[in-house]
C-alpha positions in Angstrom: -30.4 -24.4 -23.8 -27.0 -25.8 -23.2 -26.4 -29.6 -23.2 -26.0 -31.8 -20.1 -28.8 -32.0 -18.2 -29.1 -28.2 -17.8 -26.0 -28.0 -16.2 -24.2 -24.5 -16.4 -20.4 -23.9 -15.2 -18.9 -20.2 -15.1 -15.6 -19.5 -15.1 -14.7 -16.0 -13.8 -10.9 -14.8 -14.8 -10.1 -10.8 -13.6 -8.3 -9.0 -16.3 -4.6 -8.6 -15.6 -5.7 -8.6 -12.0 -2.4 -7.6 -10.5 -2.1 -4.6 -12.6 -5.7 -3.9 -12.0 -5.5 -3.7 -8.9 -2.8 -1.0 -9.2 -4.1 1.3 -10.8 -7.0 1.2 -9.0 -5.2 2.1 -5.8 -3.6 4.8 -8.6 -5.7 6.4 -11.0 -2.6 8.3 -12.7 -1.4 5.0 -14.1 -4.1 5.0 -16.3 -3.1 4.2 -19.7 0.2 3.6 -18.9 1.7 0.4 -19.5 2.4 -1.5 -16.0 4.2 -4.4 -15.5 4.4 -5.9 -12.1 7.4 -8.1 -11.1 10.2 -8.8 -9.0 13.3 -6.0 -9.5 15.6 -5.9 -12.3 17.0 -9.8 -11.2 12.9 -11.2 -11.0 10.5 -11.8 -13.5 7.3 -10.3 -14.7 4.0 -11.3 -12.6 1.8 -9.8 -14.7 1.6 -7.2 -16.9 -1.3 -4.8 -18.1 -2.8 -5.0 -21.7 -0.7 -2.1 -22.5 2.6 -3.3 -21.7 1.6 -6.5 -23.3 1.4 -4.8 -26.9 4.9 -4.2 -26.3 5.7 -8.0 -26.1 5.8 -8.0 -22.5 4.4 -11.4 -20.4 4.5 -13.1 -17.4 7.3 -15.1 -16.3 9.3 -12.7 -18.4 12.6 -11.3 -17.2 12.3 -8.5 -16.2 15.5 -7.1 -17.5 13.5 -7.9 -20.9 10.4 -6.1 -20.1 12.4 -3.3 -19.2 14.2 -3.1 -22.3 11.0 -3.9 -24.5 9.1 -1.2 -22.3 11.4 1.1 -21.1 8.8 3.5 -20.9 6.4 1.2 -18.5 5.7 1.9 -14.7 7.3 -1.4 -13.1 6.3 -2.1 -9.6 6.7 -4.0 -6.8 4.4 -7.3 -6.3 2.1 -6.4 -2.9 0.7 -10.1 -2.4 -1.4 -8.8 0.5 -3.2 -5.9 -1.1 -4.0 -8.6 -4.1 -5.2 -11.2 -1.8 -7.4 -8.6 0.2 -9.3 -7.2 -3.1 -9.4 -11.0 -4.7 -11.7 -11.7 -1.2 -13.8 -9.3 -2.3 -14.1 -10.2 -5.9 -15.1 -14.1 -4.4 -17.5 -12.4 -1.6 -19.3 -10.8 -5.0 -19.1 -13.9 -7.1 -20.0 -16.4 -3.5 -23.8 -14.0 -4.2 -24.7 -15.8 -7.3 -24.1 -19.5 -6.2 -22.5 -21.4 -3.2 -20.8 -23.2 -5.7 -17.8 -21.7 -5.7 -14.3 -22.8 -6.1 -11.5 -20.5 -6.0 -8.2 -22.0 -8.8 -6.1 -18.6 -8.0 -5.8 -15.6 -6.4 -7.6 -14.2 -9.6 -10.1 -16.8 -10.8 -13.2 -19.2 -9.9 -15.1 -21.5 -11.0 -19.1 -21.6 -10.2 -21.6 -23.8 -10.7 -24.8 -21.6 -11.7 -27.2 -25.0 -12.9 -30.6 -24.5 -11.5 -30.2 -20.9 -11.0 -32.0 -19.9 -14.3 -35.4 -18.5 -12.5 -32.4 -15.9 -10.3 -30.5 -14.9 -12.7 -31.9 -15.2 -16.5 -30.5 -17.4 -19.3 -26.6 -17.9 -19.3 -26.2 -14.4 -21.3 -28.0 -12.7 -19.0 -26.0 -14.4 -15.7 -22.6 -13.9 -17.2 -23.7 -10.0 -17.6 -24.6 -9.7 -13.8 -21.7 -11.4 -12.9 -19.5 -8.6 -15.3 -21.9 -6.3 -13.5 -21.6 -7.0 -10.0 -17.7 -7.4 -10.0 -17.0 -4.1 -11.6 -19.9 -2.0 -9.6 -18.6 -3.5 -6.1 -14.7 -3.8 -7.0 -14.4 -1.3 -10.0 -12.0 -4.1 -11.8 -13.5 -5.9 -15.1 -13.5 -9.3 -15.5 -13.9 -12.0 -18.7 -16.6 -14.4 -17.9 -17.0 -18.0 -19.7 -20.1 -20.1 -20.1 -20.4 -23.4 -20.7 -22.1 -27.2 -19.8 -18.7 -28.4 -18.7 -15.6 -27.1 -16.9 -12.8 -27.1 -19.3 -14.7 -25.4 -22.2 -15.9 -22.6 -19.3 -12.5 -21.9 -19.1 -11.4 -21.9 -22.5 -14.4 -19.7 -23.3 -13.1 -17.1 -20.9 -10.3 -16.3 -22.5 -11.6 -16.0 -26.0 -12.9 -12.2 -25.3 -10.5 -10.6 -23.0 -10.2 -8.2 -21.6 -14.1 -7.4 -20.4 -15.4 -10.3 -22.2 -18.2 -12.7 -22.1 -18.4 -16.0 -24.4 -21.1 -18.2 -24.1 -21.1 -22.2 -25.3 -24.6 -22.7 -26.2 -23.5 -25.3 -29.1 -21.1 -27.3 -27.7 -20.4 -29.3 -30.9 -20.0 -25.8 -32.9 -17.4 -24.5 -30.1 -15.8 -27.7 -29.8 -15.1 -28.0 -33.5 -13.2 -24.5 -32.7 -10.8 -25.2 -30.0 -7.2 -26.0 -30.4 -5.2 -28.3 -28.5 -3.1 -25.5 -27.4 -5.8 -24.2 -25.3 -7.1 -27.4 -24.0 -6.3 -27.7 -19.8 -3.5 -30.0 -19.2 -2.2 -30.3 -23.1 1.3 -28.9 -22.5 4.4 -28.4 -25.3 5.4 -31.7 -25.4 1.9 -33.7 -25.8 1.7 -30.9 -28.5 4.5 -31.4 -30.4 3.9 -35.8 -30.4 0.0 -34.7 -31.1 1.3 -32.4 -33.8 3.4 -34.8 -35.4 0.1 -37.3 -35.6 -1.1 -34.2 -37.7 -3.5 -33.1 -34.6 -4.0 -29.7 -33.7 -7.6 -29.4 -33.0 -9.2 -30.9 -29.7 -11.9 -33.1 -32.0 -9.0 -34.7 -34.5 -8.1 -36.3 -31.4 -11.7 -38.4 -32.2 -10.4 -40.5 -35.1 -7.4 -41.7 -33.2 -10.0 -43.4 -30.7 -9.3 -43.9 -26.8 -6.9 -47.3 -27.3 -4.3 -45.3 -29.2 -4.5 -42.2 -27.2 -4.0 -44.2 -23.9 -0.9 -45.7 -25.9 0.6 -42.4 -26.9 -0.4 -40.2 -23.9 -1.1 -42.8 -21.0 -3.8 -41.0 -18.4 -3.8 -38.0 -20.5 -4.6 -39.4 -23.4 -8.1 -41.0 -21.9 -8.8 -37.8 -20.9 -8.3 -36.1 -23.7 -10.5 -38.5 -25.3 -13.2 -37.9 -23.3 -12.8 -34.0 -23.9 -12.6 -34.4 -27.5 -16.5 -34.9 -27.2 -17.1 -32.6 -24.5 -17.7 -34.8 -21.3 -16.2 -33.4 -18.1 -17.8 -34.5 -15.2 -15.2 -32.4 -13.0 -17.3 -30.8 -10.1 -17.0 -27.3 -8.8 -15.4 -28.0 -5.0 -16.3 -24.7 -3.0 -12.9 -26.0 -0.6 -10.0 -26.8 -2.4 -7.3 -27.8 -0.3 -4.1 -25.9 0.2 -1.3 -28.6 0.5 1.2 -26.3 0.8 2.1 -22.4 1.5 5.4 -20.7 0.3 7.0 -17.7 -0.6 10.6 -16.8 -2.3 12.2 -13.7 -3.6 15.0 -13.3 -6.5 18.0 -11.1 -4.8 18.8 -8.3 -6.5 22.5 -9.6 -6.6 23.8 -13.1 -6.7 25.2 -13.7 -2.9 26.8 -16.2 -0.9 26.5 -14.2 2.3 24.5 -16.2 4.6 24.4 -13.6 7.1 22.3 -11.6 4.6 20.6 -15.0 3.1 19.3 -15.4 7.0 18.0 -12.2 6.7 15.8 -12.9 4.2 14.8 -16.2 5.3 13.0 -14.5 8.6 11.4 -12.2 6.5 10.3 -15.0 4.6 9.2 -17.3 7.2 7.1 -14.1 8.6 5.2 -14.1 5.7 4.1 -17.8 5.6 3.4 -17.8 8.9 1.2 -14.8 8.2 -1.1 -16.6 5.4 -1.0 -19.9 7.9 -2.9 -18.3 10.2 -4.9 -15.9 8.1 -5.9 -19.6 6.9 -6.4 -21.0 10.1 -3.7 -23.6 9.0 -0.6 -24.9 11.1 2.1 -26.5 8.6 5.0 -29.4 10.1 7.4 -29.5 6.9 9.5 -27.0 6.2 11.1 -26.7 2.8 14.4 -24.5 2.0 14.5 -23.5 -1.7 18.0 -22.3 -3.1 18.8 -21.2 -6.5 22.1 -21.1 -7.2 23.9 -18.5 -9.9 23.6 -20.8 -12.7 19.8 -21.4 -12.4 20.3 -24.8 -10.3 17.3 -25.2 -8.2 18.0 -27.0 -5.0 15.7 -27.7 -1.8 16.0 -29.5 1.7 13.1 -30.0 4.2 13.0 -30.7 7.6 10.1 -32.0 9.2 9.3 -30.7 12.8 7.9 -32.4 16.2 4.5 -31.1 15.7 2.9 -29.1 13.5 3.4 -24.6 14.0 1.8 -21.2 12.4 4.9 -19.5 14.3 7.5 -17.7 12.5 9.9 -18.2 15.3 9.4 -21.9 14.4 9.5 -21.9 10.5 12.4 -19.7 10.4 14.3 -21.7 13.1 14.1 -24.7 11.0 14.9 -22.7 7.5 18.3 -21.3 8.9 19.5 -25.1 10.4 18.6 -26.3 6.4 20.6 -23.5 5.3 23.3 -23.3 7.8 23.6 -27.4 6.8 23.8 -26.8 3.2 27.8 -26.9 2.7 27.8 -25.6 -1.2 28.9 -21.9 -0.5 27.2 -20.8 -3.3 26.4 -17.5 -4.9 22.7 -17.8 -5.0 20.2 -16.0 -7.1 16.9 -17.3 -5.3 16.0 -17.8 -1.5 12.5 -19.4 -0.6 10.9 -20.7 2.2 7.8 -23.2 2.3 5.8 -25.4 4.9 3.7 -28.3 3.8 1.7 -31.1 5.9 -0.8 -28.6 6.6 -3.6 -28.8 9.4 -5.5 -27.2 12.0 -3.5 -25.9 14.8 -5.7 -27.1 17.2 -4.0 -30.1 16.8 -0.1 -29.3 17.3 2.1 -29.7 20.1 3.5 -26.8 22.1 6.8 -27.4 19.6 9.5 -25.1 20.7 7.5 -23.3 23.1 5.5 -24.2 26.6 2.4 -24.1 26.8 2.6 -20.5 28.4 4.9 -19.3 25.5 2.8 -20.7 23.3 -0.2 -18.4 24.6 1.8 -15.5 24.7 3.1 -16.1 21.1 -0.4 -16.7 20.1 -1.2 -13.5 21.7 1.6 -12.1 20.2 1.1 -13.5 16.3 -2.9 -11.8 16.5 -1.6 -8.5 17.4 0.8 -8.8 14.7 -1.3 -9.8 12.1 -4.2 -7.3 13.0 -1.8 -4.7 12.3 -0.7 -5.9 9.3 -4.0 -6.2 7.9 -4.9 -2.6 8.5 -1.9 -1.1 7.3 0.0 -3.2 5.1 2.5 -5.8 4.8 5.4 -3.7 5.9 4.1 -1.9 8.9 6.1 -4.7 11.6 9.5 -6.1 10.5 11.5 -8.0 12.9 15.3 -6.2 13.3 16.7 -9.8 12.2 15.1 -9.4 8.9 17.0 -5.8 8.2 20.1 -5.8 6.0 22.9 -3.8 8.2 24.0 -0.4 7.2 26.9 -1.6 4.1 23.9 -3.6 2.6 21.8 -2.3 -0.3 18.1 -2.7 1.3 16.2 -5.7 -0.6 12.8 -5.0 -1.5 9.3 -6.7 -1.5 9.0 -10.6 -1.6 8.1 -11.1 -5.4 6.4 -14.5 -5.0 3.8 -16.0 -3.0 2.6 -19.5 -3.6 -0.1 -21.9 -2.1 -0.7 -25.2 -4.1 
């Protein structure tokens, strides 16, 4: 039996879930190595297991990828047809526990203790799990085991792709893990653990909790604590969303901010699209610009009340823009909207309250459409390059934090 009280955390991680999904929308890119990203100025969101023996990984240039995997089928990042199947992967996993917390578009924790007598010892649960995902969906999935969050999640990854890792000694796996795959540990806690002559989460013992607090401040009292496998986190079914956003890398740097405002109402379009498909109403609005030479800028404005309108997001996107002297070129245009709530509780904003019911009216139609046949079926004509512009393509990155 595991340790802790019979407690028993899964972590559920889909296998290259982007590239997944495509081929199972395509069934000829079987075997083919695909690598899903942003044109040739973006970077790789993921990448499929093939393409990865090529080097290829996310975050990756994709002017890299191509030239590491010329021969790869590179596509397009379709955020909506990844969000839609990832609902269906939770509704499968939501049938083994009401625990659930969802981390990302492709992974969740549950919390299976007490559920023994349903589903069999933990072998036997992470198996039904596999089971259930890849009858229902079609996609596989590596499933980790274990009394406490982190090492769930850590186990998950030790089998991939299609893999399932059970801790049933926790001292025994413990005494395995390194601190590169410990949550939280980034490069530089690394390098000043490393230089301590610590690699392995349990070395981190015979420094003792005093010192570690000294050397790492919070994160060393945590890591303290995980070096002898206590994590008391708790699987939260709702995790709050504090903010929605989505950007794009232009194909071509640009200081035209006729074709910049373009893209920003196409932006704003789609954040107001996953407000309300949240049932969320946002009142700060951020601009992100990245100029040619990587620097990252952003301005927010913060509105009357809050909005789920794109009219409204977009208006207050093009006043940060229009208000930002530096001419620019810039590489990266993104729009975001934090203070999130329920729109029950916003002000009419930029609208009466008769607009605002038409526009409500308006935004449902919209958005019913768009759920039935794709992210592209309505584009507003202020969102279309004119006719000496090259076309840009899909938005290749969504974010909500």
């Amino acid at each position: 039996m595991l340790a802790q009280a019979g407690r028993l955390v899964a972590h559920v991680d889909m296998d290259a879930f982007y590239a997944a999904v495509e081929r199972l929308d395509d069934p000829g890119l079987t075997g083919r190595p695909i690598i899903v990203g942003g044109g040739r100025r973006g970077v790789v969101s993921a990448a499929s297991y093939e393409a990865r023996r090529y080097g290829v990984r996310s975050a990756m240039p994709m002017f890299q990828a191509r030239a590491r995997c010329p021969q790869g089928a590179f596509l397009p990042v379709r955020m909506e047809r990844y969000v839609q199947v990832s609902r269906q992967v939770m509704l499968v996993l939501a049938g083994f526990s009401p625990l659930l917390e969802q981390v990302s578009v492709d992974e969740a924790y549950l919390d299976l203790s007490g559920t023994e007598r349903l589903w069999g010892d933990p072998a036997q649960t992470g198996r039904a799990i596999k089971q259930a995902v890849r009858g229902t969906i079609g996609l596989t999935c590596s499933v980790g085991l274990a009394p406490v969050r982190f090492l769930a999640k850590i186990a998950s990854d030790r089998d991939k792709p299609d893999g399932l890792t059970v801790v049933s000694d926790l001292e025994a796996f413990l005494a395995t893990v390194s601190l590169a795959e410990v949550p939280g540990v980034g490069a530089k806690a690394r390098e000043r653990l490393g230089a301590m002559g610590l690699n392995r989460l349990i070395e981190a013992r015979a420094l003792g909790a005093e010192r570690l607090e000294r050397t790492l401040g919070v994160l060393g009292r945590r890591l303290w604590e995980l070096a002898w496998g206590r994590d008391d986190t708790p699987v939260t079914p709702e995790r709050e969303v504090k903010s929605i956003s989505n950007e794009r890398t232009l194909e071509r740097d640009t200081a035209d901010r006729e074709l910049l405002g373009a893209h920003l109402l196409g932006l704003s379009q789609k954040v107001a699209r996953r407000l309300r498909r949240q049932g969320l109403s946002g009142r700060t609005v951020t601009l992100k610009l990245k100029h040619a030479d990587h620097r990252l800028v952003t301005r927010s404005e913060t509105l009357a009340g809050p909005t789920e309108a794109a009219e409204e997001v977009y208006a207050a996107a093009h006043r940060l823009l229009g208000a930002y002297s530096p001419p620019g070129p810039f590489r990266l245009i993104g729009v975001g909207i934090s203070g999130l709530g329920d729109p029950a509780q916003g002000q009419a904003g930029l609208f009466t309250a008769r607009q605002k019911g038409r526009q409500n009216a308006l935004d449902r139609a919209e958005d019913a459409i768009v759920a039935r046949f794709g992210d592209q079926a309505l584009t507003r004509a202020g969102s279309l390059t004119t006719l000496d512009q090259k076309p840009f393509k899909r938005h290749n990155k969504d974010e909500a934090e």
